[in-house]
ZAROFI-417137 format. One record per residue (C-alpha): residue in one letter; z, y, x. Coordinates in nm, 4 decimals. Last residue first. Example, Ala and Ser with C-alpha at 12.3 -4.5 7.8 and 13.67 -1.06 7.14 Angstrom:
! residues 2
R:residu:zz:yy:xx
R:s:0.7140:-0.1060:1.3670
R:a:0.7800:-0.4500:1.2300
END
This chain:
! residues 393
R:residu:zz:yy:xx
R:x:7.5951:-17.4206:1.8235
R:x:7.4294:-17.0960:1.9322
R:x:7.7572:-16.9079:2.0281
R:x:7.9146:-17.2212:2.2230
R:x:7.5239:-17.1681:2.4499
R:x:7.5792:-16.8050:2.4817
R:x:7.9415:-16.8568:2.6021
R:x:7.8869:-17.1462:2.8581
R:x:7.5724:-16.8799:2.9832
R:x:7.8340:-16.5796:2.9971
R:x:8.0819:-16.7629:3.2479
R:x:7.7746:-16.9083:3.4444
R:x:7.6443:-16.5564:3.4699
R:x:7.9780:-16.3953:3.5420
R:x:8.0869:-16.6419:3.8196
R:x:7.7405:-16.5728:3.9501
R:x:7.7480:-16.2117:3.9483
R:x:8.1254:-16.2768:4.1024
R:x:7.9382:-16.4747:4.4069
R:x:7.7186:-16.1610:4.4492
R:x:8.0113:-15.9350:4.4623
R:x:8.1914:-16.1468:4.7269
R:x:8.5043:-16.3088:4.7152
R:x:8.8217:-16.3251:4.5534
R:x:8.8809:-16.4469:4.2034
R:x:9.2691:-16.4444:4.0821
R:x:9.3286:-16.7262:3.8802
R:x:9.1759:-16.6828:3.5394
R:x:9.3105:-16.4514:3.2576
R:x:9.3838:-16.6258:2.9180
R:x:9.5452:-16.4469:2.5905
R:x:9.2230:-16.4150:2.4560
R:x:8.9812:-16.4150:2.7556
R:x:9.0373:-16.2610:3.1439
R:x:8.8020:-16.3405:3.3677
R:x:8.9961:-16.1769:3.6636
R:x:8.8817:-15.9839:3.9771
R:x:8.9103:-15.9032:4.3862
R:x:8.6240:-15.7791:4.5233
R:x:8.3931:-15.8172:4.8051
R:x:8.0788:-15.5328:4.9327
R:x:8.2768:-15.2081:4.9007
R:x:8.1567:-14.9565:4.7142
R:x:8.4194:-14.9578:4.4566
R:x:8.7082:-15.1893:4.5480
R:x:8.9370:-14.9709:4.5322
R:x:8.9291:-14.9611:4.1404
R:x:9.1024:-15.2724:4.0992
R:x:8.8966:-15.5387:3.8808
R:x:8.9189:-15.6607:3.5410
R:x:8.6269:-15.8842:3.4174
R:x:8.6386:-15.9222:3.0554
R:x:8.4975:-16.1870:2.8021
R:x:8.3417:-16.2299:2.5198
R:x:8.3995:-15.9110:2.3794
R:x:8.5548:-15.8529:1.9852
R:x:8.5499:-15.4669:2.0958
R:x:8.9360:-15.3538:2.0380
R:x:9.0497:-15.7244:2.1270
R:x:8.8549:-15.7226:2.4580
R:x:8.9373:-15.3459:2.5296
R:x:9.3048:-15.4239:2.4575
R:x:9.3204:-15.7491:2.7207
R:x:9.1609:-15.5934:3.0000
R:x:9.4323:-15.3319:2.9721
R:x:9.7115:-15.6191:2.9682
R:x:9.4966:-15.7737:3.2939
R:x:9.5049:-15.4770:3.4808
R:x:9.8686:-15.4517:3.4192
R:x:9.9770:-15.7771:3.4958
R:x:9.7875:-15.7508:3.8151
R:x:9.9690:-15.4486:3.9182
R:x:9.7661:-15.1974:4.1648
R:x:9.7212:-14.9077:3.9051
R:x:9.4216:-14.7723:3.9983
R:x:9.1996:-14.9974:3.7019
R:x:8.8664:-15.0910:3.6664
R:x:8.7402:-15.2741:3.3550
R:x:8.3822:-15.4920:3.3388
R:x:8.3172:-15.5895:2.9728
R:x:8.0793:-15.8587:2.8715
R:x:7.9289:-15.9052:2.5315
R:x:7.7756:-16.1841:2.3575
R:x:7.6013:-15.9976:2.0383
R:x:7.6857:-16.1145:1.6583
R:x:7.7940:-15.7742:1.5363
R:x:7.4950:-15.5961:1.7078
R:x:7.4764:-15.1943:1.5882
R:x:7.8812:-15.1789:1.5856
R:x:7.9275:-15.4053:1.8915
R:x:7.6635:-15.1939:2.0828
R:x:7.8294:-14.8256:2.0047
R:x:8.1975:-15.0280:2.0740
R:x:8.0497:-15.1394:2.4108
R:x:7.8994:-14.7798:2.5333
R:x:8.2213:-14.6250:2.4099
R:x:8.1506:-14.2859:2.2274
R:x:8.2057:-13.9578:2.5050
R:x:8.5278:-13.7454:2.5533
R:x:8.4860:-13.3562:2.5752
R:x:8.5648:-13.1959:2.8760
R:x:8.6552:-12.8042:2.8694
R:x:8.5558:-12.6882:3.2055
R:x:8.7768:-12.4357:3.3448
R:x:8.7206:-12.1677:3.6278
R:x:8.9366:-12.0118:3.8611
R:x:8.8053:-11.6770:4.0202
R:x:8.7607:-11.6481:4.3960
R:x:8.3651:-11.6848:4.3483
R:x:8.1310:-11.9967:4.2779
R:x:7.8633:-11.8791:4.0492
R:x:7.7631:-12.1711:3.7644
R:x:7.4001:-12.2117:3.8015
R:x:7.2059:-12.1888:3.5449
R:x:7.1643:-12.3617:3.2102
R:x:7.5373:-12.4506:3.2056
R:x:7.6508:-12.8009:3.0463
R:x:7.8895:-12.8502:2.7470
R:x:8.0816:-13.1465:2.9151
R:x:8.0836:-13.5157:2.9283
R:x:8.3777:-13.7349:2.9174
R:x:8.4839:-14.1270:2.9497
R:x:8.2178:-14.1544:3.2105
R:x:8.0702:-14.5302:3.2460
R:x:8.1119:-14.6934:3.5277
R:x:7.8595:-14.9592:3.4814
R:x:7.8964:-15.3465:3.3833
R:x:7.8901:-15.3558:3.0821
R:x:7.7267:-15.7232:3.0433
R:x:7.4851:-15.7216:2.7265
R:x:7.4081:-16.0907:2.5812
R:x:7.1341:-16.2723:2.4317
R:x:6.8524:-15.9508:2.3805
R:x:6.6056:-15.8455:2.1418
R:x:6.7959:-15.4766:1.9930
R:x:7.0115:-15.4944:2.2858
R:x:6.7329:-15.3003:2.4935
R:x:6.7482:-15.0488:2.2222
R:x:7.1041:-15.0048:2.2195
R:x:7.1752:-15.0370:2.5575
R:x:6.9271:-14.7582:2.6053
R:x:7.1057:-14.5146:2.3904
R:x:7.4359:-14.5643:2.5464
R:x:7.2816:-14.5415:2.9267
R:x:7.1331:-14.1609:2.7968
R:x:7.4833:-14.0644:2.6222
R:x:7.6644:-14.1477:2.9516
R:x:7.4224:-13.9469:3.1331
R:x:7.1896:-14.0723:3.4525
R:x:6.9462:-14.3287:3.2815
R:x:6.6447:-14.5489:3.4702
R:x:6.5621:-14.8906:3.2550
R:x:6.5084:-15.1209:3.5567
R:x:6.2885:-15.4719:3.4357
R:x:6.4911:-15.7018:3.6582
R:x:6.4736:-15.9305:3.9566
R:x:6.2630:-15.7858:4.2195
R:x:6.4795:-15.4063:4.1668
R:x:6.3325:-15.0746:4.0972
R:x:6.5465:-14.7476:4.1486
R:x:6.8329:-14.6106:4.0729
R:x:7.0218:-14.4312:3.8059
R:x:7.1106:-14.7734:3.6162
R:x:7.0277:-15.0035:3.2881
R:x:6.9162:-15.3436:3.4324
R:x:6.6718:-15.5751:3.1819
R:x:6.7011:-15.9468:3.2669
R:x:6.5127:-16.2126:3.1845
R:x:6.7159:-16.4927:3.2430
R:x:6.7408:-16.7897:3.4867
R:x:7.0222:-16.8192:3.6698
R:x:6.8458:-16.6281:3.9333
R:x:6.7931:-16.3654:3.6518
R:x:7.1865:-16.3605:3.5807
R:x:7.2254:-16.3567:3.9348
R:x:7.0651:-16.0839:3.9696
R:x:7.1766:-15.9049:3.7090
R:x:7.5038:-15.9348:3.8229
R:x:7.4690:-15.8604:4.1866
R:x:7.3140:-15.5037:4.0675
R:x:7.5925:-15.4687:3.8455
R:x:7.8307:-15.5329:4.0897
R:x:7.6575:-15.3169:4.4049
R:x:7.6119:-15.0497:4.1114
R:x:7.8174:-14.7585:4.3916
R:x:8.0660:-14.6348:4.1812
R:x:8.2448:-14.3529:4.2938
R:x:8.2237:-14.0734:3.9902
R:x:8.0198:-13.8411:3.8361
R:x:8.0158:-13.4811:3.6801
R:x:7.7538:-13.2966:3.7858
R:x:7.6401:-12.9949:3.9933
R:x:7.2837:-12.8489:4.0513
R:x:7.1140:-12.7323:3.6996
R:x:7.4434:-12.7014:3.5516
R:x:7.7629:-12.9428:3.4557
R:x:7.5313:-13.2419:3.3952
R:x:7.7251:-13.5321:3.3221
R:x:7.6678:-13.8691:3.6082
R:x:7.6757:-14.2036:3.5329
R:x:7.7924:-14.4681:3.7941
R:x:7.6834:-14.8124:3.8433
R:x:7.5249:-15.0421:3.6579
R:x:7.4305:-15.1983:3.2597
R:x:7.2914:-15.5389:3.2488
R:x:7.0683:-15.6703:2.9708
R:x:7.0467:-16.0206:2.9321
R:x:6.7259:-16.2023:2.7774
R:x:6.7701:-16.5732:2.7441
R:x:6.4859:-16.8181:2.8001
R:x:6.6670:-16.9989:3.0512
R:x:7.0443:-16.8729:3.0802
R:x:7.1412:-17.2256:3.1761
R:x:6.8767:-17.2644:3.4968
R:x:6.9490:-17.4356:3.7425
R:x:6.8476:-17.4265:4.1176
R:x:6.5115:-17.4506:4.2215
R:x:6.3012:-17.2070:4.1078
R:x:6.5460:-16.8905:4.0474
R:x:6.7114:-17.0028:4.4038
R:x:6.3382:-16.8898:4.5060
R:x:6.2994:-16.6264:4.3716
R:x:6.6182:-16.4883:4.4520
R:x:6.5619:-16.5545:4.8183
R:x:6.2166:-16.4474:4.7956
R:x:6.3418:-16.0839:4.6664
R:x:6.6460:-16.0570:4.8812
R:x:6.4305:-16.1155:5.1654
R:x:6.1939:-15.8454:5.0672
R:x:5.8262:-15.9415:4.9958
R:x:5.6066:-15.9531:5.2745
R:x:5.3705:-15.6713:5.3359
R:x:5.0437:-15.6055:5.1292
R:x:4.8860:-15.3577:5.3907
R:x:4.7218:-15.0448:5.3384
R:x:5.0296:-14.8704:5.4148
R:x:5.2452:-15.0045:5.1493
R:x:5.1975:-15.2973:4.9222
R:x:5.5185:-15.4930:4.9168
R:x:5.3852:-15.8531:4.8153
R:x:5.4922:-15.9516:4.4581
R:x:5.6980:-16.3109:4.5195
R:x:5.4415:-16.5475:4.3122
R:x:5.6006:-16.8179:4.1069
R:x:5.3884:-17.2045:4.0583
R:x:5.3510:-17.3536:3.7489
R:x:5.0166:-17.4803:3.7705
R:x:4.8174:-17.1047:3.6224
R:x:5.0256:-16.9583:3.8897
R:x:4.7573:-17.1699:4.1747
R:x:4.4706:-17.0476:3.9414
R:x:4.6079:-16.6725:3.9038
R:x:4.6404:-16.6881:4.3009
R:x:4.3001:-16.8476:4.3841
R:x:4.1242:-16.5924:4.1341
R:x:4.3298:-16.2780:4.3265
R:x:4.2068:-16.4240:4.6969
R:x:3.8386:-16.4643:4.5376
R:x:3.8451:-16.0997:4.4084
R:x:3.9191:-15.9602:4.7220
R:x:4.2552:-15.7156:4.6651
R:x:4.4444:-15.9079:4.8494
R:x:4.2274:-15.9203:5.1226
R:x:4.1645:-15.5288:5.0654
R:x:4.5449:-15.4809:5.1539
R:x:4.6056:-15.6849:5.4242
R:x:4.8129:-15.9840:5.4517
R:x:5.1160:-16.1285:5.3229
R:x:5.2010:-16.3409:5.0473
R:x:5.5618:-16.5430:4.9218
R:x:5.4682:-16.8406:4.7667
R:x:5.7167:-17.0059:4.5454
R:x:5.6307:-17.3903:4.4767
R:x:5.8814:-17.6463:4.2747
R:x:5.8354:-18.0356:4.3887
R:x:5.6214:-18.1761:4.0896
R:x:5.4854:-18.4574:4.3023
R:x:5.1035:-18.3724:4.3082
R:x:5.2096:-17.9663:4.3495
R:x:5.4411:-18.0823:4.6308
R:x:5.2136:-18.2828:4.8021
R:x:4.9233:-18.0357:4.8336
R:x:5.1601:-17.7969:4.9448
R:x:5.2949:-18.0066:5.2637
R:x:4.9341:-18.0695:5.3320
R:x:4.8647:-17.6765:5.3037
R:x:5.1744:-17.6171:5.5528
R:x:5.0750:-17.9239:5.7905
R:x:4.7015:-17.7694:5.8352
R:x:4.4007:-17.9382:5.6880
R:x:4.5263:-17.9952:5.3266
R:x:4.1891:-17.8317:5.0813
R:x:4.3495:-17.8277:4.7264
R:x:4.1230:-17.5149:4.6190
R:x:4.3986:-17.3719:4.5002
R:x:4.6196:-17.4215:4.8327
R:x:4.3248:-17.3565:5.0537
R:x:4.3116:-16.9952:4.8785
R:x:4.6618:-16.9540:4.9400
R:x:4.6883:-17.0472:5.2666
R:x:4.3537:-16.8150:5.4083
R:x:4.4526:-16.5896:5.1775
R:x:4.7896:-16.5726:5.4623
R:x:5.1010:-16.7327:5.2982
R:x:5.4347:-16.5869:5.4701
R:x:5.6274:-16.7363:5.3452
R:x:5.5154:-17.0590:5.1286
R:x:5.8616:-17.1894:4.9911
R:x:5.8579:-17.5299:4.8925
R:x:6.1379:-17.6618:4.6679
R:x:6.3921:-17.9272:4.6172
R:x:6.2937:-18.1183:4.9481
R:x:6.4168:-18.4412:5.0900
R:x:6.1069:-18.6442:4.9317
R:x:6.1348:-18.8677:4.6492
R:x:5.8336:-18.7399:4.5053
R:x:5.6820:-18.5789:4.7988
R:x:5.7802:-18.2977:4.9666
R:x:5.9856:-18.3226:5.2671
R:x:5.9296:-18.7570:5.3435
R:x:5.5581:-18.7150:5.1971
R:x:5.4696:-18.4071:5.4230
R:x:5.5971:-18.5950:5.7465
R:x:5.4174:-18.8859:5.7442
R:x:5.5318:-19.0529:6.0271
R:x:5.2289:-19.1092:6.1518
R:x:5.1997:-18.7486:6.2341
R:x:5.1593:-18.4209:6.0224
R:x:5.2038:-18.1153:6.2867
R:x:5.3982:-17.8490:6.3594
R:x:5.7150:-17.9837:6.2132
R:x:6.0021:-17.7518:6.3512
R:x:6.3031:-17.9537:6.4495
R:x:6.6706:-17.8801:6.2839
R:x:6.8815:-17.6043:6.3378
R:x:6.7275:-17.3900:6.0990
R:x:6.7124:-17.0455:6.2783
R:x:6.7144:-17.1897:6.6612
R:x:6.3880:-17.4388:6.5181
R:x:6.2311:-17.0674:6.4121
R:x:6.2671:-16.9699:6.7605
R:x:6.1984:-17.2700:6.9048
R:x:5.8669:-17.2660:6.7025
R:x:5.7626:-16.9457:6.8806
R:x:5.6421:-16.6967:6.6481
R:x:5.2701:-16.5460:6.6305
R:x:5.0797:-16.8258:6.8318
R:x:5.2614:-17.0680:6.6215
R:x:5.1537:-16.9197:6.2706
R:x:4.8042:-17.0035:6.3565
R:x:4.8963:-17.3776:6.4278
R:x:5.0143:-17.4062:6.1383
R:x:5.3894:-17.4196:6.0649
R:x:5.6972:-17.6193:5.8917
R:x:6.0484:-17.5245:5.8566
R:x:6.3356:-17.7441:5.7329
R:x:6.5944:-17.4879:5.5550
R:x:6.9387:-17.6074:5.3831
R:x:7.0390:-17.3570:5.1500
R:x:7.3910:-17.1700:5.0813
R:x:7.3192:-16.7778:5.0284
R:x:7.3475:-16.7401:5.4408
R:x:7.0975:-17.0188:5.4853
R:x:6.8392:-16.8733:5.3324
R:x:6.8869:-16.5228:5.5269
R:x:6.8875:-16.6959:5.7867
R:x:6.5429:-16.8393:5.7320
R:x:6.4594:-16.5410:5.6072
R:x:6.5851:-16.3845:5.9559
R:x:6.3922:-16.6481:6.1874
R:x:6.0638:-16.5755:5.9273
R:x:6.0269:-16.2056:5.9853
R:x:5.8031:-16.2584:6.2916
R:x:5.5775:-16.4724:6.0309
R:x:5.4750:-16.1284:5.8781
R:x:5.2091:-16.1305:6.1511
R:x:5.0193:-16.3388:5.9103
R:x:5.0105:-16.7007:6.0164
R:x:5.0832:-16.9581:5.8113
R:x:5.5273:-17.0583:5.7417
R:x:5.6191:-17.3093:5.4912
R:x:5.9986:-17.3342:5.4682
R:x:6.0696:-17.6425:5.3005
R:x:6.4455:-17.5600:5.1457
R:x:6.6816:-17.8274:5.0207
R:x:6.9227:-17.6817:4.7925
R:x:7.3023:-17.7620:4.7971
R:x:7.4111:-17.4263:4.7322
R:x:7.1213:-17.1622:4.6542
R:x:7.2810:-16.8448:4.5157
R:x:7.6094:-16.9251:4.6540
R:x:7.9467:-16.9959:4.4203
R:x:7.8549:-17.2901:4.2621
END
């Protein structure tokens, strides 16, 4: 499957924070990654966003109230249409009904049902900051966890507890309901570029943006894994972040992170050279200057030396523009390292949000794979859990 959430049945459970003006996009935003998305409301949510608006985002009929027809049985029960039930927003008002199993509004009924007939929960809170704080609103969410059910982190900012990013409940959520074959593995994921200190204010760097190995890890964690994400950014929802700039710095924290983990997917453009960096500024002026680069270890021959046994994944770019090529230079780095698997890519595609790739194993390379980033982190994921799971047998 090639979306994060193909073929799932989504009960969109919306109460009524004033984060329930973001629900049309979500519900997009659901959509877009592959789900099918049957919204229901309270009555509290309704005075905040239309239900024709949210009916124009699912294209079905909004269920804003529980009628003889039963309506929380036929989405959530046991043989009910849904796969999961995604609270978003939940209001403490919600959540604390939820845990205290009180049903008096279609979204809590539709929750009650769910938890009775194992349907998969995520709750995705919003509200203000001291209501999240109160101590009965953080019992009623460590009870409701305590049954199985994932919490989306609320952005707190501003004295508010905001609604979680959309790319964070989507993930969550395909997390919950799709499957799972790198459950209980731990992946670490290395991104984007790395960057050699030349002096205090220039460096050495080059064009890659970490949209793959951002897309990788989380699909790897949506997948199912624990993932930690080597990179010089910031935090992600779906991965303990490891920040490194330098080629030596990334190389150092692969090993350690390695030291407990399944599988390492090099994914980062890694700089083949560093240089003997200036403590001040290097004067520009008329007069040439060289820098005398000095090539760095191989992040994946560093890891295959300290972790014989370890699944690894190598990413390599090329300029050349000659599939044979690409693929021949895949080849070498796979034999040289004993890798999995490699995923050879053009360099022009840096930055931009598709590619164009090959799996390429042994003296195999896959049909040309052209789509998205996010679909390759997938391809990758379910590539690397067939390997792990051949490794352990």
């Amino acid at each position: 499957m090639t979306d994060l959430l193909a073929d799932t049945n989504v009960a969109l459970g919306v109460s009524g924070s004033i984060a329930a003006v973001k629900v049309v996009e979500l519900a997009h935003e659901l959509r877009r990654h592959g789900a099918s998305v049957r919204a229901v409301t309270t009555e509290a949510s309704r005075g905040i966003v239309h239900p024709w608006a949210v009916e124009f985002a699912t294209d079905v009929d909004v269920v804003t109230e529980i009628t003889g027809a039963v309506e929380h049985v036929e989405l959530c029960g046991r043989d009910g249409w849904a796969d999961v039930l995604l609270l978003a927003p939940a209001t403490a008002n919600t959540v604390g009904k939820v845990a205290a199993a009180i049903d008096d509004t279609p979204v809590t009924t539709c929750a009650t049902t769910a938890l009775g007939a194992g349907v998969p929960v995520v709750v995705a809170p919003a509200m203000h900051e001291p209501m999240y704080d109160h101590p009965g609103v953080l019992d009623a969410i460590e009870r409701v966890e305590s049954w199985g059910v994932r919490f989306v982190d609320p952005r707190v900012e501003e004295g508010k507890a905001k609604l979680a990013t959309e790319e964070a409940i989507v993930t969550e959520t395909a997390r919950v309901a799709g499957d799972r074959p790198l459950d209980g593995k731990h992946v670490v994921v290395t991104s984007g570029a790395t960057s050699e200190r030349l002096d205090p204010i220039r460096v050495l760097t080059n064009r890659a943006s970490g949209r793959t190995g951002r897309a990788v890890a989380r699909a790897c964690y949506a997948r199912g894994a624990d993932v930690t994400l080597l990179h010089d950014g910031g935090e992600v929802p779906y991965a303990e972040v490891v920040s490194v700039t330098s080629t030596a710095e990334m190389t150092e924290a692969a090993v350690v992170a390695c030291e407990d983990a399944d599988a390492l997917v090099s994914a980062a453009a890694i700089s083949d050279y560093t240089v003997d960096g200036s403590d001040e500024k290097i004067r520009s002026g008329a007069e040439s200057l060289t820098i005398e680069l000095t090539p760095t270890p191989k992040l994946v021959d560093t890891v295959r030396e300290e972790y014989p046994d370890l699944a690894i994944v190598g990413f390599k770019a090329e300029t050349e523009g000659d599939d044979e090529a690409l693929v021949g230079r895949a080849r070498e780095i796979l034999d040289r390292a004993g890798l999995s698997f490699v995923v050879a890519n053009d360099a022009s595609v840096m930055g931009e949000e598709g590619t164009r790739a090959f799996v390429v194993r042994g003296e195999d390379a896959s049909e040309a794979f052209e789509g998205s980033k996010l679909e390759l982190g997938l391809r990758v994921a379910d590539e690397l859990a067939g390997e792990i799971a051949a490794n352990s047998n």
